[in-house]
N, C-alpha and C positions, 0 to 999 in steps of 0.2 A: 504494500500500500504506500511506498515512495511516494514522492510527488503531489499528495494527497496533505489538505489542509485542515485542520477541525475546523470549527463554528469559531467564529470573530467574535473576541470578549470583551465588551465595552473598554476604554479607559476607567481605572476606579479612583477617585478622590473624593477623601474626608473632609477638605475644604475647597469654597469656589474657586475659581480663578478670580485675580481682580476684575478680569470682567466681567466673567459672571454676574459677582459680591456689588458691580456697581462702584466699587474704593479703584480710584486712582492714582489720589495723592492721601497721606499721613492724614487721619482730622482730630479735631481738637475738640474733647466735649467733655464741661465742665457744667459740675452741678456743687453750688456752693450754698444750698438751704442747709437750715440743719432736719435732723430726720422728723423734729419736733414741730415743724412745719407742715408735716400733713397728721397732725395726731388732730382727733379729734372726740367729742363723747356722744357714744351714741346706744341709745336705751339703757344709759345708765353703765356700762362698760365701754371703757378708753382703747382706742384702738385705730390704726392706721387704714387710712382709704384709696389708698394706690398699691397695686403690683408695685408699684416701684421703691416704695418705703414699706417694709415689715412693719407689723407692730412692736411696740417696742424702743425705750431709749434707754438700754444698757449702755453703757460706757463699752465704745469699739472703734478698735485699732487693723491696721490692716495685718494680715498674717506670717507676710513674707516682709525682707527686707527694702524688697525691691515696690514698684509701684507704678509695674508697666504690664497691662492689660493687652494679654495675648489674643485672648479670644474673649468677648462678652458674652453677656447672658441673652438671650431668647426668649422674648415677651410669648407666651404662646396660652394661643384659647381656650384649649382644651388640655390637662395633664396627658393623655394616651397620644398625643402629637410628637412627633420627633423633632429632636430641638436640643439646645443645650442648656439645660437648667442651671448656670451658674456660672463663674468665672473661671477664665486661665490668668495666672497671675505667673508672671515670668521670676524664676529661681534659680540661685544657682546648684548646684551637685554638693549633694553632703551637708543642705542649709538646714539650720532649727528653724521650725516650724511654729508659730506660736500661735495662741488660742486667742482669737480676734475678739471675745467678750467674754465676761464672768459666766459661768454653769459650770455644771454636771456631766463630766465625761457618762454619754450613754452608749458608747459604741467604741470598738477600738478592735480593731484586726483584718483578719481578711475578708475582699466580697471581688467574688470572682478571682480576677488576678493580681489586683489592687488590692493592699493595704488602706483603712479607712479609720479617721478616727472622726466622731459626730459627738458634741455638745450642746446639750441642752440651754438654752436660759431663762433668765427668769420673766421674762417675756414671753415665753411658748413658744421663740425661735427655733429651732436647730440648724445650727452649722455643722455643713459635713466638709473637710478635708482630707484629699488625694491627688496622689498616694505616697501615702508618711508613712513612716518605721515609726508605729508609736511608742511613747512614752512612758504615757498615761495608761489605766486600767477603769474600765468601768466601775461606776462610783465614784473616782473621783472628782473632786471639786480643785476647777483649774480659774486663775483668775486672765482679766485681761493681760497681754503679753505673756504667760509662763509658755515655756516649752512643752510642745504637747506628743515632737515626732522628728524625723530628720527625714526631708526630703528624696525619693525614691526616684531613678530615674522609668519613663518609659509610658508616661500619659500624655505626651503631647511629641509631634513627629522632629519638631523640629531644634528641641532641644529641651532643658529641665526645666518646669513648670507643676506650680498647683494648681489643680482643682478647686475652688471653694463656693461652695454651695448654700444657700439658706432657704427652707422649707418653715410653715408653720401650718398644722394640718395637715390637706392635702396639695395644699398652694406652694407651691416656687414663686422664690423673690429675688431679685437682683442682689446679692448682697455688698453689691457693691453702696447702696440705698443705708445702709447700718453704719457709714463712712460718715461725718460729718460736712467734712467738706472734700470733694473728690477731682481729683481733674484727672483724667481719663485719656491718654492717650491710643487710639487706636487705628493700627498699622495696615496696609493692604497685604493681602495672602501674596505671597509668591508662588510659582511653580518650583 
């Protein structure tokens, strides 16, 4: 069966092209409210009224050293949408990892092939960060900045990055929104 070719397999890519994506040039977006800007009370319980600010104003730092947004989070309609529910935040190999607000380690080890550690707070937040070599052990109570992990490589293609994630309920929220004040650089994909 020389000469004989199989079935043509698309090209596969995890991310757009910039043309695809739309991004040409580098853009600059800054959100400098603070989270307490969209808090409001409603039926007698205090609580945030945007996807884009969680409820919630723990005291929160960013988790990495760095504070350059690989990839952003994904407004999406529906949870069973494909999309990315959180941030890439750019890190270097072998970085402490720290815990972007006061709680309750509720989660700490493996899911899938990632390494995962997830804090509760006292807002009804949860921050998940990946994929970290944790630290930490469920139960405990970590404050903002303690170390929680040491950056693992191999969740993002094109070099060492976190994941970090914030859910309350069944809702995804930008957690970049938990930042007080953010200025958000974000880059176009390359091939």
């Amino acid at each position: 069966m020389s000469g004989q070719q199989g079935p043509s397999v698309p090209e596969l890519s995890l991310y757009p092209s910039p043309e695809q994506s739309g991004l040409q040039t580098p853009q600059l977006f800054s959100a400098r409210s603070s989270p307490a800007d969209n808090f409001r009370v409603e039926d007698g319980a205090r609580g945030f009224t945007s996807s884009a600010a969680p409820i919630g104003i723990d005291d929160f730092d960013w988790p990495t050293s760095s504070k350059t947004v690989l990839r952003g989070f994904d407004r999406l309609e529906h949870n069973w949408l494909s999309g990315h529910r959180g941030v890439d935040l750019a890190s270097r190999s072998g970085e402490k990892i720290r815990a972007a607000g006061p709680g309750r380690v509720v989660y700490s080890g493996l899911v899938v092939d990632n390494n995962v550690v997830s804090i509760e707070h006292s807002t009804g937040i949860r921050t998940t960060y990946m994929p970290v070599d944790p630290s930490v052990s469920i139960g405990d109570w970590v404050n903002t900045g303690d170390v929680i992990g040491t950056i693992e490589e191999g969740h993002c293609l094109l070099g060492t990055c976190l994941h970090w994630g914030a859910k309350r309920g069944d809702r995804y929220y930008d957690p970049l929104s938990l930042l007080d004040a953010v200025e958000i650089r974000l880059y176009p994909v390359s091939k």
